[in-house]
N, C-alpha and C positions, 0 to 999 in steps of 0.2 A: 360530205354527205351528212345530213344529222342524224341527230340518234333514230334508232326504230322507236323504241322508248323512251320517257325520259322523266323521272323523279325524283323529288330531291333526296330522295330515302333509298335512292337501288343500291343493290347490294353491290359489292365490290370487294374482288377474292385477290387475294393473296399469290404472290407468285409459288408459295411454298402449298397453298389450297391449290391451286393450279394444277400443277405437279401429283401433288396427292389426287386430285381426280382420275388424273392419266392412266396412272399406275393400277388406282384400285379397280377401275372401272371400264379399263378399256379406250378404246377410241371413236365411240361412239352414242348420244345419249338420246334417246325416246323422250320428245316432249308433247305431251298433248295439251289441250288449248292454248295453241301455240300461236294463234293469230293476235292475239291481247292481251293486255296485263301480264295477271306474273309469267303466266307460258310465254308469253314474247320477250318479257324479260330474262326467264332460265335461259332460253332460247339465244339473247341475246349474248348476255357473260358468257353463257359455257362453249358457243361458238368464240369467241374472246380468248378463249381460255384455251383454243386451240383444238376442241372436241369437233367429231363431225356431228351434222344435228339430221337426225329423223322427226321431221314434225306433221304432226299430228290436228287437225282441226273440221271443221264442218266446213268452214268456208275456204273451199278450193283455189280461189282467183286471190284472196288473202294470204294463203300459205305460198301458192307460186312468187307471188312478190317477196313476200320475207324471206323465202328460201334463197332467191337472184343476190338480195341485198347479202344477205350473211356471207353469202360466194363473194362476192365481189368487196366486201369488208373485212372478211377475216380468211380467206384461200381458202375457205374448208369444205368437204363435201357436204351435200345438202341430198336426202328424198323426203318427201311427202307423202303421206296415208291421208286420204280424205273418208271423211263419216264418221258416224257413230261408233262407241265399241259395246251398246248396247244391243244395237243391231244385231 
């Protein structure tokens, strides 16, 4: 499967950042503009990383698909919030 994302600058954590996510933070991380760029990208690593991902975006049929992908790339559990938090 290729990347979701893919740049020659993405970041890339540490198995010891890893770790340290887990612990400080839970098991779970809120990304909004999660359909592109960098939110696709946090979105990316931190599923990577072993986090479950709650993502967050406007575009609904964008977020179902990267959500599938993340499942099916990294085991992890995936829900979706679609809209604004303007609203």
């Amino acid at each position: 499967m290729p990347p979701l994302f893919c740049s020659k600058n993405a970041m890339k954590l540490s198995s010891e950042e890893k770790l340290r996510l887990k612990t400080s933070y839970g098991p779970w991380a809120l990304i909004t503009g999660a359909s592109s760029g960098i939110g696709l990208e946090l979105a990316t690593q931190l599923a990577g990383s072993g986090l479950n991902i709650m993502l967050h975006g406007r575009r609904a049929l964008a977020l179902q698909k990267i959500a599938q992908e993340l499942k099916e790339r990294y085991a992890v559990q995936t829900e979706n919030c679609f809209g604004r938090f303007s609203d």
